[in-house]
PDB file as gemmi writes it, atoms N, CA and C in Angstrom:
CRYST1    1.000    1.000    1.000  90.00  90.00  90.00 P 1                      
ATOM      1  N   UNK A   1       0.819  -1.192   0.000  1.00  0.00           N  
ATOM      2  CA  UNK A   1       0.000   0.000   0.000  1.00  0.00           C  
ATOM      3  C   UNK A   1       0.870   1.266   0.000  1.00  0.00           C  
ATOM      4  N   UNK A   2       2.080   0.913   0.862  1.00  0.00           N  
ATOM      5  CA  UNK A   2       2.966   2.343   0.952  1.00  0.00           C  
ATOM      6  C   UNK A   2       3.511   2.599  -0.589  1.00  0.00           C  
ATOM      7  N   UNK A   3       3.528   1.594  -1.328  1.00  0.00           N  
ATOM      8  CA  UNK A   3       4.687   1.366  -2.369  1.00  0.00           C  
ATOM      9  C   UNK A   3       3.150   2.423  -3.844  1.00  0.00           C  
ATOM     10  N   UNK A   4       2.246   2.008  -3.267  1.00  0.00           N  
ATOM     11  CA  UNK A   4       1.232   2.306  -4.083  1.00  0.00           C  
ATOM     12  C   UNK A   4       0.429   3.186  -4.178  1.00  0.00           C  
ATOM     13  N   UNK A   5       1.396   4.393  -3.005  1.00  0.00           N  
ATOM     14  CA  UNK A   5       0.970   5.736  -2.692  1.00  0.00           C  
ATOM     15  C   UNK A   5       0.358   5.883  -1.765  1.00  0.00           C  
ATOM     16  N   UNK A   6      -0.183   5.429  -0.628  1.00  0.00           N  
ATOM     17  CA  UNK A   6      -1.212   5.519   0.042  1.00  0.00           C  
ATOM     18  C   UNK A   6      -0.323   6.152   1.377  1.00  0.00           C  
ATOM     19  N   UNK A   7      -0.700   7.669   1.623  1.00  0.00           N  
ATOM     20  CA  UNK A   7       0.180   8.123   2.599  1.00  0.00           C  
ATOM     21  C   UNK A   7      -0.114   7.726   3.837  1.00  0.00           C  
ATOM     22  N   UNK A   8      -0.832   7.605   4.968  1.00  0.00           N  
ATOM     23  CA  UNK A   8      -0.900   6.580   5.705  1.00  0.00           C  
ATOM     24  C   UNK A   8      -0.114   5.143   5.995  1.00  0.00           C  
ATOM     25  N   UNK A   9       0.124   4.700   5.160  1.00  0.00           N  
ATOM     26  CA  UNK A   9       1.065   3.856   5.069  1.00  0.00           C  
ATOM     27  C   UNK A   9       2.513   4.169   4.703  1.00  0.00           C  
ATOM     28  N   UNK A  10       2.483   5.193   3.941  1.00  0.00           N  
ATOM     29  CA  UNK A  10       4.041   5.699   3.762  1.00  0.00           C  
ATOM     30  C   UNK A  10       4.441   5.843   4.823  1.00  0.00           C  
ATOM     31  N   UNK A  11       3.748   7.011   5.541  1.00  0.00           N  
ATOM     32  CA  UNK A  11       4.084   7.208   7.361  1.00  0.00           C  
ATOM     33  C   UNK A  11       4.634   6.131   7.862  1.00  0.00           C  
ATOM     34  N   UNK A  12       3.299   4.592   7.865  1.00  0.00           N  
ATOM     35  CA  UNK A  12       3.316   3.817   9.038  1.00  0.00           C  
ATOM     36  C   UNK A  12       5.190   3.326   8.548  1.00  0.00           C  
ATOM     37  N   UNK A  13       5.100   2.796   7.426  1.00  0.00           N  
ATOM     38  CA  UNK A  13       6.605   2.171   6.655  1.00  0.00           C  
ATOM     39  C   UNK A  13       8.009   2.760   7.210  1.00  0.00           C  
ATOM     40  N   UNK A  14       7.275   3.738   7.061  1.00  0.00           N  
ATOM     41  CA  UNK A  14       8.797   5.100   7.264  1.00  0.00           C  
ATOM     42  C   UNK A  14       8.822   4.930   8.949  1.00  0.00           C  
ATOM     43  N   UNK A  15       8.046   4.782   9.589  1.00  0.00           N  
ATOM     44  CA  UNK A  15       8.112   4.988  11.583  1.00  0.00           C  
ATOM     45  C   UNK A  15       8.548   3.738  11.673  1.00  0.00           C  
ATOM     46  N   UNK A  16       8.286   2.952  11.183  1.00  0.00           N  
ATOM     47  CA  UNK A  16       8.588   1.080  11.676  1.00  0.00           C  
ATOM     48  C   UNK A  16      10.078   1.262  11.335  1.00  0.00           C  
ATOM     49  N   UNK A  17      10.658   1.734   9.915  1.00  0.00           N  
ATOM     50  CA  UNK A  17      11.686   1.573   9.270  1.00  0.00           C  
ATOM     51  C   UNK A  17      12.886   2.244  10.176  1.00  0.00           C  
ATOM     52  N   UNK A  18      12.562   3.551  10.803  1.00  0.00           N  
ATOM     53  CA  UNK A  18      13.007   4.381  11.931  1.00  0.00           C  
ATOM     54  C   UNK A  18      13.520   4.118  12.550  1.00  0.00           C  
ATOM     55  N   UNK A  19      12.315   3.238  13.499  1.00  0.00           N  
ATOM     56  CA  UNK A  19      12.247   2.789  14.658  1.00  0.00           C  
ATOM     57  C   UNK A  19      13.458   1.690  14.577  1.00  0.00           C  
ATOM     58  N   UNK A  20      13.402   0.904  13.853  1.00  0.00           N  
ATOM     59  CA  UNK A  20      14.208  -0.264  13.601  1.00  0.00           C  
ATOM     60  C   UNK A  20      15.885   0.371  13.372  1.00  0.00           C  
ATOM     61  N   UNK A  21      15.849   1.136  12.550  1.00  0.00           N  
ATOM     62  CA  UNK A  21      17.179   1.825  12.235  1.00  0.00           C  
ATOM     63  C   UNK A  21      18.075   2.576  13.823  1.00  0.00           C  
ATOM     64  N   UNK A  22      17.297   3.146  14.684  1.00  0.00           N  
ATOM     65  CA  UNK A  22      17.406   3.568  15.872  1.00  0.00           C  
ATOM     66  C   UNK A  22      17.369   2.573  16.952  1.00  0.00           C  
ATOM     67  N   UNK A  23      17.144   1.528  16.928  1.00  0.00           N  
ATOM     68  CA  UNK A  23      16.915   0.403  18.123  1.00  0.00           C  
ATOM     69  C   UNK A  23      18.824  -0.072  18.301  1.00  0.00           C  
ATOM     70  N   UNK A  24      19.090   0.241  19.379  1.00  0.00           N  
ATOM     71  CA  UNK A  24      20.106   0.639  20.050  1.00  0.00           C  
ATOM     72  C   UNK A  24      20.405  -1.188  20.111  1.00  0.00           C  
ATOM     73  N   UNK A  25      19.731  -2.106  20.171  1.00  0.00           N  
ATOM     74  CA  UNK A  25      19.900  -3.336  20.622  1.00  0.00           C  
ATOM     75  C   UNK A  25      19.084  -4.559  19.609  1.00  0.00           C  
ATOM     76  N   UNK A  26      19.130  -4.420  18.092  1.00  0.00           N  
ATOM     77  CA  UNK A  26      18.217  -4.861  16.949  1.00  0.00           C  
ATOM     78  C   UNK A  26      18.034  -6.344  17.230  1.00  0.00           C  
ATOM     79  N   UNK A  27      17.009  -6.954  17.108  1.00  0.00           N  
ATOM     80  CA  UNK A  27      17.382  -8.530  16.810  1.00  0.00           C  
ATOM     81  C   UNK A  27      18.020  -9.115  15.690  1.00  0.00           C  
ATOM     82  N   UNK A  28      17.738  -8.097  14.665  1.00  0.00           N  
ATOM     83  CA  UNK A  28      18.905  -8.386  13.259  1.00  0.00           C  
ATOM     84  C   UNK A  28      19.126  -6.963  12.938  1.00  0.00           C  
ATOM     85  N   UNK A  29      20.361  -6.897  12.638  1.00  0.00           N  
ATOM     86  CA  UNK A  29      20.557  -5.471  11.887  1.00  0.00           C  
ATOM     87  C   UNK A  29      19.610  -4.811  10.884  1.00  0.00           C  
ATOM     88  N   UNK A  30      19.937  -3.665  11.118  1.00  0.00           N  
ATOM     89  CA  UNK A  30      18.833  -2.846  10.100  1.00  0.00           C  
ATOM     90  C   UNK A  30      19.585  -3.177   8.230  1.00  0.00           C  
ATOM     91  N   UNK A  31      18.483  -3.363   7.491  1.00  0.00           N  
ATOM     92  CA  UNK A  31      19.081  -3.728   5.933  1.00  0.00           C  
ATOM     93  C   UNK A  31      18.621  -2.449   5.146  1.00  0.00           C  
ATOM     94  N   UNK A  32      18.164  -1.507   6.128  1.00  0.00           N  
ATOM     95  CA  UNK A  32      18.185  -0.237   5.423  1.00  0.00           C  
ATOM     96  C   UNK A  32      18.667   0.956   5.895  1.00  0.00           C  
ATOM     97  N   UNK A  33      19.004   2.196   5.560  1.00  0.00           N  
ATOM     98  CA  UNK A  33      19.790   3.589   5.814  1.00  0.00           C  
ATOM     99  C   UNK A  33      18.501   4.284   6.666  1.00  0.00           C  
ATOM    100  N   UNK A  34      18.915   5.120   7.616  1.00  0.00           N  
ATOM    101  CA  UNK A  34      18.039   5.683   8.037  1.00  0.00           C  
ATOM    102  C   UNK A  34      17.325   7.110   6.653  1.00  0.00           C  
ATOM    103  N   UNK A  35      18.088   7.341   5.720  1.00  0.00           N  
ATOM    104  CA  UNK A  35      18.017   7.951   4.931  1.00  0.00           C  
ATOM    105  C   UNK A  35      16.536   7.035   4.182  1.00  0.00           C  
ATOM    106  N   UNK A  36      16.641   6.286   3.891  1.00  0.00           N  
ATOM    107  CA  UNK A  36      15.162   5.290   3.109  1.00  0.00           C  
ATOM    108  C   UNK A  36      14.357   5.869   3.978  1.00  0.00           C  
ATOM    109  N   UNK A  37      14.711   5.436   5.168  1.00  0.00           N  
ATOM    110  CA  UNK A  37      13.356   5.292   5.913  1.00  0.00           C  
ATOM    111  C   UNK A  37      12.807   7.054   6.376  1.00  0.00           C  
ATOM    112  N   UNK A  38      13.480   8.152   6.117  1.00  0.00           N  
ATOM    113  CA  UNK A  38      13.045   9.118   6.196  1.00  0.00           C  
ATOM    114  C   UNK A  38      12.410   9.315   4.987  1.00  0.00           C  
ATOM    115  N   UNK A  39      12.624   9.041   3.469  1.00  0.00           N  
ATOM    116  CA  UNK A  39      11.883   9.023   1.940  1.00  0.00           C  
ATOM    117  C   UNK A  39      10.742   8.543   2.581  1.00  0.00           C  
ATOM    118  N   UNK A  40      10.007   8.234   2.911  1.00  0.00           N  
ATOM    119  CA  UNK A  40       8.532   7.381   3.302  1.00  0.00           C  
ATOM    120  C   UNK A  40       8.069   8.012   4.252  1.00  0.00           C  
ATOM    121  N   UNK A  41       9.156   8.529   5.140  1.00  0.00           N  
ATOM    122  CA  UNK A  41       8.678   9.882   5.706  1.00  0.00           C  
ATOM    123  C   UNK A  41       7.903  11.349   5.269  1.00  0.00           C  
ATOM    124  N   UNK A  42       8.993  11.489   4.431  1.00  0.00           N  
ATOM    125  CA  UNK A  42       9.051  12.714   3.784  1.00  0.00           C  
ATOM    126  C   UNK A  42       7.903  12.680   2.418  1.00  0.00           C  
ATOM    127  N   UNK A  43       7.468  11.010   2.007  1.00  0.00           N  
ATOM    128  CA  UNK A  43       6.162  10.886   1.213  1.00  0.00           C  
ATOM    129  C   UNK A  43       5.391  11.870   1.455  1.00  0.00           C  
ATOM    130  N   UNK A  44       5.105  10.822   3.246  1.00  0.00           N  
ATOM    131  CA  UNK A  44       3.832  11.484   4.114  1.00  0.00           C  
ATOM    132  C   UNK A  44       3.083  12.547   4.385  1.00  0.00           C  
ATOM    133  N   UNK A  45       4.623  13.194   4.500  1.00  0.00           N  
ATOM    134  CA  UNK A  45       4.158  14.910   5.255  1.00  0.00           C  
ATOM    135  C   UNK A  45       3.931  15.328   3.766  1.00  0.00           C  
ATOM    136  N   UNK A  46       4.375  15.586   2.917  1.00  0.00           N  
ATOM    137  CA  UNK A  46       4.467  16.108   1.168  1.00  0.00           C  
ATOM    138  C   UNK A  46       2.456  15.919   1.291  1.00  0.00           C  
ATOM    139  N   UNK A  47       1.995  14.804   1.438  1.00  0.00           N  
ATOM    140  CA  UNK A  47       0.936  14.113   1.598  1.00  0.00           C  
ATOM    141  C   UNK A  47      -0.235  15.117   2.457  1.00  0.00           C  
ATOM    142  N   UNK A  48       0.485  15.359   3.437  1.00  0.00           N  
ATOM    143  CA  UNK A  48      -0.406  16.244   4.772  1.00  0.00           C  
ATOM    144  C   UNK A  48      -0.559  15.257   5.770  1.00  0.00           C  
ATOM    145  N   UNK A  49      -0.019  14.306   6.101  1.00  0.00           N  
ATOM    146  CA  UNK A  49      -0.236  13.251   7.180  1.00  0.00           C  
ATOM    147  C   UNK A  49       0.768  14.136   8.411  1.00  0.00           C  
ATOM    148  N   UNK A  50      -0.444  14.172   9.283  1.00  0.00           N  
ATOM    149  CA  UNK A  50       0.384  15.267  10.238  1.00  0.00           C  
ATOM    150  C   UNK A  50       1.736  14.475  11.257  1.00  0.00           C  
ATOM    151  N   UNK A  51       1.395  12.627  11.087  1.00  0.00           N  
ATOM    152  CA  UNK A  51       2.747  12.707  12.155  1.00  0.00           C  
ATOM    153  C   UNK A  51       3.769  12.463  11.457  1.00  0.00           C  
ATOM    154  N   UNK A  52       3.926  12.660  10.334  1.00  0.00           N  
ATOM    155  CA  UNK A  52       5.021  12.827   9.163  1.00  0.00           C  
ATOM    156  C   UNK A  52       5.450  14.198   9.337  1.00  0.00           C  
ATOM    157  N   UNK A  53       4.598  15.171   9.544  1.00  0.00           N  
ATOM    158  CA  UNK A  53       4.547  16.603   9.603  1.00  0.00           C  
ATOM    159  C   UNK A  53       5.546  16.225  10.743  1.00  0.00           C  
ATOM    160  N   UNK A  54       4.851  15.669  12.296  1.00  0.00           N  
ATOM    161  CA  UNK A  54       5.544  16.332  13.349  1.00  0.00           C  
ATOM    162  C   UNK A  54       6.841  15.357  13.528  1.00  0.00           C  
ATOM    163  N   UNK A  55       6.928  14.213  13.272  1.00  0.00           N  
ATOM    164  CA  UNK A  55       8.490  13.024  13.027  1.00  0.00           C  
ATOM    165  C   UNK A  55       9.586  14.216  12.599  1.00  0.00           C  
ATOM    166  N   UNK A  56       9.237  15.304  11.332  1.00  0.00           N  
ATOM    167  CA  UNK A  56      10.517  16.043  10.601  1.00  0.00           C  
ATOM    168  C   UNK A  56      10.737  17.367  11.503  1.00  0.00           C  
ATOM    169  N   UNK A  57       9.270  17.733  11.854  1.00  0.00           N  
ATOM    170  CA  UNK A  57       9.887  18.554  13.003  1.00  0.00           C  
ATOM    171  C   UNK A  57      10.363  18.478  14.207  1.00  0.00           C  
ATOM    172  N   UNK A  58      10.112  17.402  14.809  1.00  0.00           N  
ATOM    173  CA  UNK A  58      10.700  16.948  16.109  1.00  0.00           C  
ATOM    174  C   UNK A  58      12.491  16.240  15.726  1.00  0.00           C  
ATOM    175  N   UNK A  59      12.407  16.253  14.215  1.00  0.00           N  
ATOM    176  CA  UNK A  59      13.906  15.109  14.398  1.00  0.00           C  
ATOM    177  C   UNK A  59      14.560  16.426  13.609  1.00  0.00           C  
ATOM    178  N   UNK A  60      14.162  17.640  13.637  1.00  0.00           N  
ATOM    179  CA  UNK A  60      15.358  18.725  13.608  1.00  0.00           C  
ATOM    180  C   UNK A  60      14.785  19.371  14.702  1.00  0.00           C  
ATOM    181  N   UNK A  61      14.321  19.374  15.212  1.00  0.00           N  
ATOM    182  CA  UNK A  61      14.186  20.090  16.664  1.00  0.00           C  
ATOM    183  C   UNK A  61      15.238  19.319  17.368  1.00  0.00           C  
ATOM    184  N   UNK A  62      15.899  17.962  17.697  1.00  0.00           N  
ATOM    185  CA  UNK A  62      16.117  17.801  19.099  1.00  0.00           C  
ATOM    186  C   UNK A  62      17.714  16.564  17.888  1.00  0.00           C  
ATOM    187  N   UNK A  63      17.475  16.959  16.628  1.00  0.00           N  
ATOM    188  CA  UNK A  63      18.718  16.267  16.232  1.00  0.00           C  
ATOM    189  C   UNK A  63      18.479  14.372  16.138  1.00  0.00           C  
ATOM    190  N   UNK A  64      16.800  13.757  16.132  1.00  0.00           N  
ATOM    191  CA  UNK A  64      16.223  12.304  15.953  1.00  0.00           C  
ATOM    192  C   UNK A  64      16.589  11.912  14.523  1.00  0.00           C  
ATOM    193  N   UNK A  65      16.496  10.967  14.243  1.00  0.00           N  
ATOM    194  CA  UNK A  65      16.108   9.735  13.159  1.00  0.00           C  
ATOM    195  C   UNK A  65      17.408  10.814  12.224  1.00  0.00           C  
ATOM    196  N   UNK A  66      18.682  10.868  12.589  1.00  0.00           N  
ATOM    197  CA  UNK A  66      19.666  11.032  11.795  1.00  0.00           C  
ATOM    198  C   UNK A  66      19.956  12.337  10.740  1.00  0.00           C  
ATOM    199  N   UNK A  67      18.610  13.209  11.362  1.00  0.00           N  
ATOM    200  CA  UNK A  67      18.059  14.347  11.053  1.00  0.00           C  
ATOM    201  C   UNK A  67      19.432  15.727  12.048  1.00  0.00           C  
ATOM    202  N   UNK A  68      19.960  16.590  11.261  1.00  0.00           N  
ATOM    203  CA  UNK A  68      20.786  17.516  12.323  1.00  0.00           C  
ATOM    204  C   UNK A  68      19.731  18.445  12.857  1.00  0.00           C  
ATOM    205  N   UNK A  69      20.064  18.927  13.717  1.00  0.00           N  
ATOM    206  CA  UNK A  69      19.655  19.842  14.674  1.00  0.00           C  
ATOM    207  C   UNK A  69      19.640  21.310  13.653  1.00  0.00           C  
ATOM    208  N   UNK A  70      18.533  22.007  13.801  1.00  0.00           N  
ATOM    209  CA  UNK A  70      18.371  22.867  12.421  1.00  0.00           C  
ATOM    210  C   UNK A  70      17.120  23.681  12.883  1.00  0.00           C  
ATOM    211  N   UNK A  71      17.143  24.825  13.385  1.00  0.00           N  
ATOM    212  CA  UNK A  71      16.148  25.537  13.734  1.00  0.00           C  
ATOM    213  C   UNK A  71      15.350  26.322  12.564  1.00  0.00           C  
ATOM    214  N   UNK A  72      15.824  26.509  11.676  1.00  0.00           N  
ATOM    215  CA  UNK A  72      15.303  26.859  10.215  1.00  0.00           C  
ATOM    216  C   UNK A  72      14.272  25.696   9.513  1.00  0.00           C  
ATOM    217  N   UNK A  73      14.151  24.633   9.879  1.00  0.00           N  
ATOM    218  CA  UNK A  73      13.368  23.655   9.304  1.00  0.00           C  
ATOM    219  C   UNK A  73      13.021  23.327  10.821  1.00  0.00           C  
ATOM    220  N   UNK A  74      12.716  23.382  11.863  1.00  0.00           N  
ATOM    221  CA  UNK A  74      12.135  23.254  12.967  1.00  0.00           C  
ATOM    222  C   UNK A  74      11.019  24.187  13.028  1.00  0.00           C  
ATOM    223  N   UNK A  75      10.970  25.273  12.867  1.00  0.00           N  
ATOM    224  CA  UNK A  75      10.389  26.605  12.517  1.00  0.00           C  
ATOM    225  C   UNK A  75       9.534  26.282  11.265  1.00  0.00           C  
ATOM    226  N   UNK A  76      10.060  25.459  10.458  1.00  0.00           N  
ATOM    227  CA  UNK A  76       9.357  25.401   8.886  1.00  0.00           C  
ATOM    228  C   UNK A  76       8.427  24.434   9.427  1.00  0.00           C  
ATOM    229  N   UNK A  77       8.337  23.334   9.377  1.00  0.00           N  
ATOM    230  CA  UNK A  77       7.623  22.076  10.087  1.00  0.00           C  
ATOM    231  C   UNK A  77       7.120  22.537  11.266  1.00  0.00           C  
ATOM    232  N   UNK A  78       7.091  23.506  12.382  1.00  0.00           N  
ATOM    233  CA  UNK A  78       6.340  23.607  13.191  1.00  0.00           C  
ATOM    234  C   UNK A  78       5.284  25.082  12.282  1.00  0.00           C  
ATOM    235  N   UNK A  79       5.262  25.706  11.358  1.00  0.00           N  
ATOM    236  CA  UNK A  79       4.032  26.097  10.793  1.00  0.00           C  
ATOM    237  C   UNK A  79       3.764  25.259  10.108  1.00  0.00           C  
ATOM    238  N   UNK A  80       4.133  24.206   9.303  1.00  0.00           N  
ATOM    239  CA  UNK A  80       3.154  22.991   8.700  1.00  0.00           C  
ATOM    240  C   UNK A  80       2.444  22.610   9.511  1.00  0.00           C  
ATOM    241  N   UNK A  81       2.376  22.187  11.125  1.00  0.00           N  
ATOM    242  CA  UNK A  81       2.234  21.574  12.010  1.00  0.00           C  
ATOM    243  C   UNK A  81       0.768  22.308  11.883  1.00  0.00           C  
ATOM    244  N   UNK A  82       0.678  23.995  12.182  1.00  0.00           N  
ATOM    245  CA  UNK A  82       0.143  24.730  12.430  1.00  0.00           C  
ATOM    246  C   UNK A  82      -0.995  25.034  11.633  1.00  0.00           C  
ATOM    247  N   UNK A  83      -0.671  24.396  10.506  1.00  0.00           N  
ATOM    248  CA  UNK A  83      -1.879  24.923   8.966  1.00  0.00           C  
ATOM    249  C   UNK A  83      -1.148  26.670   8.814  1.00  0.00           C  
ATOM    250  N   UNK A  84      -0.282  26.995   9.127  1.00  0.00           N  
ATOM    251  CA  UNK A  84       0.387  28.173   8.600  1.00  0.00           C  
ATOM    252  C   UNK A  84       1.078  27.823   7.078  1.00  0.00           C  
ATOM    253  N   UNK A  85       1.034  27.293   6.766  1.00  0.00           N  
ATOM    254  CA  UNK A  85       2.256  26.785   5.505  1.00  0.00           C  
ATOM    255  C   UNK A  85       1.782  25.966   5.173  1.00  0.00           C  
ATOM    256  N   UNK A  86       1.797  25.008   3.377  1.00  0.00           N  
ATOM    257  CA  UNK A  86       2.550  23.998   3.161  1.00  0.00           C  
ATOM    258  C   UNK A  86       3.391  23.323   3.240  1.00  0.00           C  
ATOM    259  N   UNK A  87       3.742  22.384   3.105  1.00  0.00           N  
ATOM    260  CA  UNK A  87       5.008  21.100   3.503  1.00  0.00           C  
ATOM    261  C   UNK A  87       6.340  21.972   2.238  1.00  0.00           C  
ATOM    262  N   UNK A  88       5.374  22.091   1.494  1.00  0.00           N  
ATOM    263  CA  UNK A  88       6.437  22.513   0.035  1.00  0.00           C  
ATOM    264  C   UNK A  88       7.541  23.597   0.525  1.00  0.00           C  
ATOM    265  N   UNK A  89       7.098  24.733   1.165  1.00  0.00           N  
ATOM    266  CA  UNK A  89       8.100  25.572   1.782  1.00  0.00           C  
ATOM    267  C   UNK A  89       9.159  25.164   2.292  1.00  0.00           C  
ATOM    268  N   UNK A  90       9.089  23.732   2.792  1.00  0.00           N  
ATOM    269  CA  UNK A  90       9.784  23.501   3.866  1.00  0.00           C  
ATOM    270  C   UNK A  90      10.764  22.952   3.179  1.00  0.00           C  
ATOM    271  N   UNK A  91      10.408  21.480   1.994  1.00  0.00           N  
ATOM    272  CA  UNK A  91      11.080  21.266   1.054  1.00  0.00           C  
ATOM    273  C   UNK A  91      11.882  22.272  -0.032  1.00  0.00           C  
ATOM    274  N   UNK A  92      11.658  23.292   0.146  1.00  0.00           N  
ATOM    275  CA  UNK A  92      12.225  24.352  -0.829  1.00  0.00           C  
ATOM    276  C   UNK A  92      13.677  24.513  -0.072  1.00  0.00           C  
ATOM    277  N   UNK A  93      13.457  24.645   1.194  1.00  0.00           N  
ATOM    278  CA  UNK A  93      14.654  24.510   2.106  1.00  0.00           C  
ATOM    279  C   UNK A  93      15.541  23.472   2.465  1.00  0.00           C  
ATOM    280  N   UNK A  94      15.085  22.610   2.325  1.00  0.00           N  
ATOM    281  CA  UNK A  94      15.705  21.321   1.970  1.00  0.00           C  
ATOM    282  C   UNK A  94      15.243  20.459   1.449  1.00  0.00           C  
ATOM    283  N   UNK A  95      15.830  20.015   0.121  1.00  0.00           N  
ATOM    284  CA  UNK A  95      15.093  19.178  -0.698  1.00  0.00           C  
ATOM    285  C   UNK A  95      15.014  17.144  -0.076  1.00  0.00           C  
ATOM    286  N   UNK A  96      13.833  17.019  -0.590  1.00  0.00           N  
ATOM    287  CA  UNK A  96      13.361  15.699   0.259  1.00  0.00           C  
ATOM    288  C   UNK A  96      14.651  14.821  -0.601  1.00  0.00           C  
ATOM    289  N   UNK A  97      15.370  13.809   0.405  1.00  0.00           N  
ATOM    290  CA  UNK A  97      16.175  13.114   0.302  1.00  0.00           C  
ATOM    291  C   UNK A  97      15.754  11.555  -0.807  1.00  0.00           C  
ATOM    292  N   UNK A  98      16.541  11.296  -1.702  1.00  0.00           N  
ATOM    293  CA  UNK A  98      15.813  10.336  -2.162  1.00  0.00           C  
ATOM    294  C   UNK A  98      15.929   8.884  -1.417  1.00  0.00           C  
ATOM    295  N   UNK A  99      15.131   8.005  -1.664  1.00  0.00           N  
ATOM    296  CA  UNK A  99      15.216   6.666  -0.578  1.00  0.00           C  
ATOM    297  C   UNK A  99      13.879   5.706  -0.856  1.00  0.00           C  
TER     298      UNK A  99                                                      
END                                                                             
């Protein structure tokens, strides 16, 4: 479904994929870049799925999911958050990573 556009599922793909990439103690190593698993991210929010919205602003707010610390796109993603903006602004500022 993620593969077939359905943003909801891009989200869910991209948080599992995350999550797994970040697990400090894996039962098998991760077989993907945290970079993929932000693309399925970055579907989402493009999408309007708001916890795609708040995953990109919280992981440059506090420096998560391999994301730097970046108050210029913290600021951008917290008016997406807001219905102040589109997602697109934010991407203008940094273009969505491919993955």
């Amino acid at each position: 479904m993620a593969r077939a556009g359905d943003p909801e599922y891009q989200f869910t793909v991209g948080w599992v994929l995350l999550q797994w990439v970040e697990d400090p103690q894996p039962k098998a190593p991760p077989k993907i870049a945290a970079k993929e698993a932000l693309g399925w991210i970055y579907k989402a929010a493009h999408a309007g799925v708001p916890q795609a919205i708040s995953t990109l602003r919280e992981g440059y707010e506090w420096g998560r999911f391999s994301l730097p610390k970046n108050v210029e796109l913290t600021t951008c993603w917290r008016k997406v958050e807001r219905g102040e903006q589109k997602a697109g602004t934010c991407f203008a500022v940094e273009p969505v990573p491919s993955g």
